[in-house]
C-alpha positions as CSV (number, residue, x, y, z in Angstrom):
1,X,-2.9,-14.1,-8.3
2,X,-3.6,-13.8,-4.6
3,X,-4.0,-10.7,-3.3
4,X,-2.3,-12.6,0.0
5,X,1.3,-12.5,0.8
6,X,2.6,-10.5,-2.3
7,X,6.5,-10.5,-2.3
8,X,9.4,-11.0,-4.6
9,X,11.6,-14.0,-2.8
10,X,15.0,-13.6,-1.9
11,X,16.4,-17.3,-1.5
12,X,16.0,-17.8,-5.0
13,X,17.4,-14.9,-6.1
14,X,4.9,-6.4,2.8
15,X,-17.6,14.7,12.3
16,X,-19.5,13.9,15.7
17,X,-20.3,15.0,19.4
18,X,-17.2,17.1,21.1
19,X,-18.3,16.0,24.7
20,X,-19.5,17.8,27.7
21,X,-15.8,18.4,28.4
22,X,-14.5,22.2,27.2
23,X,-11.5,22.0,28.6
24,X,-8.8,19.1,28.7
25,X,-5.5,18.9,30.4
26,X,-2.4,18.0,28.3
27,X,1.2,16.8,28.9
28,X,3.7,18.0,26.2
29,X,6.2,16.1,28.5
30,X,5.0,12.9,28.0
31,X,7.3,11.1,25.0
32,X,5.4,10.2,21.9
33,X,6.3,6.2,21.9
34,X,8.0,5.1,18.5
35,X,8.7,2.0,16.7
36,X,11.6,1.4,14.0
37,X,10.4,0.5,10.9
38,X,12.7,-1.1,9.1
39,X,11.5,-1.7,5.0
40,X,13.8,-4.3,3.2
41,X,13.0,-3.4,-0.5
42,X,15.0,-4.1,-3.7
43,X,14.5,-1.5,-6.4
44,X,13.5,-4.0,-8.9
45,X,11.2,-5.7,-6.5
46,X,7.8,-5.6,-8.7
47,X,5.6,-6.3,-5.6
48,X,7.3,-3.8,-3.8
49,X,6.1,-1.4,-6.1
50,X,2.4,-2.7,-5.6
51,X,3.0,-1.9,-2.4
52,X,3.6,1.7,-2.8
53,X,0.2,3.4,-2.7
54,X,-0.7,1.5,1.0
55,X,2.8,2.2,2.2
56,X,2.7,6.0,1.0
57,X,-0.9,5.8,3.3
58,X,0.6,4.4,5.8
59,X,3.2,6.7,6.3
60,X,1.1,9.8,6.0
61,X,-1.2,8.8,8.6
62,X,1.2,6.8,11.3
63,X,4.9,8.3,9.8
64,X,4.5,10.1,13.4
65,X,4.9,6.6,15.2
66,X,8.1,5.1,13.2
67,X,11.1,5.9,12.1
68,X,12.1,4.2,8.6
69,X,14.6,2.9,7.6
70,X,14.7,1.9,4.4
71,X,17.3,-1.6,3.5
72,X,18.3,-3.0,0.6
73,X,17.9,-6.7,0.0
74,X,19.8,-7.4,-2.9
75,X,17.5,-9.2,-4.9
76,X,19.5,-9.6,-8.4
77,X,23.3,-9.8,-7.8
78,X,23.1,-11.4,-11.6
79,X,22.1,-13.7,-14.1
80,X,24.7,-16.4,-13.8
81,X,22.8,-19.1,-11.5
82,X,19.4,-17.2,-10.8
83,X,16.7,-19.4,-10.6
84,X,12.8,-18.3,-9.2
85,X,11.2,-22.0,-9.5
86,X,8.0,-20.7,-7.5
87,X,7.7,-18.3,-10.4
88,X,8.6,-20.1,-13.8
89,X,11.9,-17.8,-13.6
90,X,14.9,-18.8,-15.3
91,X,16.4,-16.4,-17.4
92,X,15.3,-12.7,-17.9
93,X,12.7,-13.3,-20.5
94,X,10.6,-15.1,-18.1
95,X,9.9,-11.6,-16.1
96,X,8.4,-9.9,-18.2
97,X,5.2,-12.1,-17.8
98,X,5.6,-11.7,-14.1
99,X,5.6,-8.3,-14.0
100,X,2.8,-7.5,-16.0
101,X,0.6,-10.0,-13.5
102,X,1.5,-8.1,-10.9
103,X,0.8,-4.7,-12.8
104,X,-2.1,-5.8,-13.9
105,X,-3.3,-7.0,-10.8
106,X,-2.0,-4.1,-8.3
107,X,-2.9,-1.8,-10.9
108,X,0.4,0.3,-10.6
109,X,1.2,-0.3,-14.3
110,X,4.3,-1.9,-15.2
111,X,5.3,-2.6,-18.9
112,X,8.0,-4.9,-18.8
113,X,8.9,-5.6,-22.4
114,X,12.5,-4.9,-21.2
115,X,13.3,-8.1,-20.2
116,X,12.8,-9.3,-23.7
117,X,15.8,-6.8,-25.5
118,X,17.1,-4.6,-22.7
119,X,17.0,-6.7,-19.3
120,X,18.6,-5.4,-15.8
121,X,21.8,-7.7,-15.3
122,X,21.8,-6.6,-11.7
123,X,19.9,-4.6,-9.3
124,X,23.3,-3.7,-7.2
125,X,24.0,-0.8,-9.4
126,X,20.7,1.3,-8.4
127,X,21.0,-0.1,-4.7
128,X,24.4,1.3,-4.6
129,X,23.1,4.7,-5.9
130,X,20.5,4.3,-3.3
131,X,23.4,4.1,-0.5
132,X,25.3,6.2,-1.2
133,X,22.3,9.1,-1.5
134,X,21.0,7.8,1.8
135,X,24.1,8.4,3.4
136,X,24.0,11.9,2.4
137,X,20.1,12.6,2.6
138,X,16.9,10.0,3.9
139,X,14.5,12.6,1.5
140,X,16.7,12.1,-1.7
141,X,17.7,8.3,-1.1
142,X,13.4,7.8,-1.1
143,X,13.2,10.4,-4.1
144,X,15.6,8.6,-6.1
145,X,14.2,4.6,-5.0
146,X,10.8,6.1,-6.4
147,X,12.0,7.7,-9.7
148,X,13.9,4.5,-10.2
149,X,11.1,2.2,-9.7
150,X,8.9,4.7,-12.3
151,X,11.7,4.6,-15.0
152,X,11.8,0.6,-14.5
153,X,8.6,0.0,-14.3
154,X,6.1,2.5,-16.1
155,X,8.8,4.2,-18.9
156,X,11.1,0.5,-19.7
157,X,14.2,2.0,-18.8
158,X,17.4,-0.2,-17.6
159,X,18.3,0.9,-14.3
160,X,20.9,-1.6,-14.2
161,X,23.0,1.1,-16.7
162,X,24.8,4.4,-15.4
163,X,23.3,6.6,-18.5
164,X,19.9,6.0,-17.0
165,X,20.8,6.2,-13.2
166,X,23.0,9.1,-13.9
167,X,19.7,11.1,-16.2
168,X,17.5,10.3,-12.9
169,X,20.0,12.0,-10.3
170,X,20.6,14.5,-12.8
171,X,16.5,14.9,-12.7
172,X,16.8,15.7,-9.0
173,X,18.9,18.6,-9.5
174,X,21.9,16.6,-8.6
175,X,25.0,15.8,-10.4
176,X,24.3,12.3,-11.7
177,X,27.7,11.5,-13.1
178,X,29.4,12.4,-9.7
179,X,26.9,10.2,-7.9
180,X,27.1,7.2,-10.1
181,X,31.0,7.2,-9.9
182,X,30.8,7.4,-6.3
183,X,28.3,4.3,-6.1
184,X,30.9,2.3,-8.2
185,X,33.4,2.3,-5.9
186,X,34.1,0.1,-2.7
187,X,32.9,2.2,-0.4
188,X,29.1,1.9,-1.0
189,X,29.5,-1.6,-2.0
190,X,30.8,-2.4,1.7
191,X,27.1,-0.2,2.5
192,X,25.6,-2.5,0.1
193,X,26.9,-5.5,1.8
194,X,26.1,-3.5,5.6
195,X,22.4,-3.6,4.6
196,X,21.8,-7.5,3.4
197,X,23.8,-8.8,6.5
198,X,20.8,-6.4,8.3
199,X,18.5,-7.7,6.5
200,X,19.4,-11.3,7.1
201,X,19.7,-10.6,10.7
202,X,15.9,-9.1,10.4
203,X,14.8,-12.8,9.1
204,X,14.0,-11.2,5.5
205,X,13.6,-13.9,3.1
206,X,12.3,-11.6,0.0
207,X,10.5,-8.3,-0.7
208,X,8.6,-6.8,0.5
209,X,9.8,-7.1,4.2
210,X,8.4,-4.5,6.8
211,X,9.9,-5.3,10.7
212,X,8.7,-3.0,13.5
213,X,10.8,-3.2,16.7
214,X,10.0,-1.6,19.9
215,X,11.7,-0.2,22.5
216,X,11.8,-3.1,24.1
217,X,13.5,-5.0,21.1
218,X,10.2,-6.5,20.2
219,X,9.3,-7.2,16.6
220,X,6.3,-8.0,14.2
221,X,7.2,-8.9,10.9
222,X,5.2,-8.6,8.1
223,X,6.0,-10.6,4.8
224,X,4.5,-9.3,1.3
225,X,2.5,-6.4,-0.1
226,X,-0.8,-6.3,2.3
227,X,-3.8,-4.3,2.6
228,X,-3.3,-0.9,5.3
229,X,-5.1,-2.4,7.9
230,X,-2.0,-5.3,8.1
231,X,0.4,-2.7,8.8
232,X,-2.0,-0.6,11.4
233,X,-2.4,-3.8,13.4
234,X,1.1,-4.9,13.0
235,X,2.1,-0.9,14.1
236,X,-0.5,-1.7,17.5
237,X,1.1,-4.4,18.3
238,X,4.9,-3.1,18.7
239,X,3.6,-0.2,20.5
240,X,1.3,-2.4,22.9
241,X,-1.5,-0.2,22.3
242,X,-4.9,-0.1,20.9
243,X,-5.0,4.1,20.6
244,X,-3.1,5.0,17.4
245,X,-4.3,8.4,16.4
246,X,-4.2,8.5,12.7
247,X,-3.2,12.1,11.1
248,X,-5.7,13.1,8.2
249,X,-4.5,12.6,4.7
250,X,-3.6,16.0,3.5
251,X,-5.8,17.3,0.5
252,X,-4.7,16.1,-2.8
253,X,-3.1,19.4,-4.2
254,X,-0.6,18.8,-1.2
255,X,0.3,15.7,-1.9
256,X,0.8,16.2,-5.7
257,X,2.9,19.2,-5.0
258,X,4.9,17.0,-2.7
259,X,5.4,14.3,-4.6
260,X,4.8,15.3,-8.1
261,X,3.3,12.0,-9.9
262,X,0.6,10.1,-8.4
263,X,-0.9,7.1,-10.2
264,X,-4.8,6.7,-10.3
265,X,-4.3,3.5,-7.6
266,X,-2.3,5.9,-5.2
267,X,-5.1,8.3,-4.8
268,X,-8.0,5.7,-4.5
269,X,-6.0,4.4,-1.7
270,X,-5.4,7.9,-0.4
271,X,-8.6,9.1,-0.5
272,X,-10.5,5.6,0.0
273,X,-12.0,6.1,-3.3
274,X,-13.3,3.9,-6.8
275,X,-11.5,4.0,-9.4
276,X,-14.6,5.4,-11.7
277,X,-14.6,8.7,-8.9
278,X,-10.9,10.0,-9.7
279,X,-11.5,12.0,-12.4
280,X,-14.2,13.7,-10.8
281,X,-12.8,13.7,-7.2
282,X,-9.5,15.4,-9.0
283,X,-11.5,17.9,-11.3
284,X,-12.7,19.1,-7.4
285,X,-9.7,18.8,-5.8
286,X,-7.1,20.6,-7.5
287,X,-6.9,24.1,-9.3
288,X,-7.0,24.2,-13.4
289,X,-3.8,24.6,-14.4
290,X,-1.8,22.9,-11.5
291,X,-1.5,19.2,-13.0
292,X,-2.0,17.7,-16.1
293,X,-3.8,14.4,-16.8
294,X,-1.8,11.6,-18.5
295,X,-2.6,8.3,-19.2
296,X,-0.2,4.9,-19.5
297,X,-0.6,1.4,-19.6
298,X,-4.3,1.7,-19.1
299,X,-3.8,3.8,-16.0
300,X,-4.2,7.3,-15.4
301,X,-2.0,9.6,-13.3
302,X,-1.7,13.2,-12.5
303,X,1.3,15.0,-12.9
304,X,1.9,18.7,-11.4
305,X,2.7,21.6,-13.4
């Protein structure tokens, strides 16, 4: 598989010298310029979740020049008619091939065996849940899109069914049951239907989909799962600039604490490290006692305490 133009399609179903200068004048008045990042995504979307670990990097080094906006595309409405041709897809069965090439080649594991006895019929139900959590709280809709994609992906479990969407809201110290009702009425499928007529008007023709716009209504679009420096140059070109100033990553122990699970692939692309340095780069890094080492698929990930 090419590591090139990832993406799930849509029609058929991305220390040194401080200068001789002490003192420098600055203008707090002067507006930081901002893009909108728009991310067309589909919680399903298995090279959307190859994307994650980049994206997460992205976002924690040049979150300060966008504002996301995260849109569902609406990838699996059902089985009745759903035909991938490019990818040998046919019936749900055929996925779970699919997905473990992309796991094994992204190296954010995905199992995929559910597709042979327990397959997702749609991917509106966890959209939904998506929407209507997003209308209440950005934070939790992005929680909930990447517990979702975990229980799919790395644990087998059928986000299509309200059991399993209502345990991972209930996981957030929400109530699930309340939630899950609420995103099977007709109200959030009207939102549903709001974000794929944005997402057609954004020219999205599959997942992953990343538009910035500018303030002067100009885009770059960027197709597929790509490596950082895509996005970065795509980012420099909406703000018609070559003088990003990328924030540092904060230290691991941070970032665990904030987000909770981190697989081995995250913090290599964090931390711009091998895969043979993580153990020993997280031995360093964070305090005995505050994670615990777990291991799935082949992969290793830390999990806080």
């Amino acid at each position: 598989m090419s590591s090139n133009n990832m993406m799930c399609d849509l029609e058929t179903g991305v220390c040194g010298d401080a200068g001789e200068d002490a003192v420098e004048t600055i203008d707090w008045n002067e507006p930081q310029r901002q893009v909108q990042l728009y991310y067309v995504t589909d919680p399903i979307c298995s090279h959307c979740w190859a994307l994650e670990p980049v994206l997460r990097r992205f976002e924690t080094q040049f979150g300060h020049y966008v504002r996301v906006r995260t849109v569902m595309g609406g990838l699996l409405a059902s089985w009745d008619g759903f035909a991938d041709a490019g990818n040998g897809i046919s019936r749900p069965a055929d996925v779970a091939g699919h997905w473990r090439e992309v796991g094994e080649h992204s190296r954010m594991p995905i199992d995929g065996s559910l597709w042979l006895d327990n397959p997702v019929l749609s991917s509106y139900p966890p959209s939904r849940v998506f929407k209507v959590l997003q209308q209440k709280d950005e934070k939790l809709a992005g929680v909930f899109l990447r517990r979702a994609r975990e229980a799919v992906f790395v644990w087998n479990r059928n986000i299509g069914q309200d059991q399993v969407l209502t345990d991972i809201v209930n996981a957030m110290g929400l109530d699930g049951a309340a939630i899950v009702e609420e995103a099977g009425s007709s109200e959030a499928q009207e939102m549903l239907e709001a974000d794929f007529a944005l997402s057609r008007s954004l020219g999205a023709r599959g997942f992953p989909t990343i538009v910035l716009v500018n303030e002067e209504r100009k885009g770059v679009k960027i197709v597929g799962a790509r490596p950082l420096e895509t996005y970065v140059a795509g980012l420099r070109q909406a703000l018609l600039t070559e003088a990003l100033q990328a924030k540092p990553v904060p230290e691991l122990a941070v970032m665990l604490q904030k987000e909770e699970r981190l697989f081995s692939k995250e913090i290599e692309i964090l931390y711009d490290l091998e895969q043979q340095e993580v153990g020993s780069f997280v031995q360093k890094e964070l305090p005995s006692g505050s994670y615990t080492e777990k291991h799935i698929l082949g992969e290793v990930y830390m999990e806080r305490t």
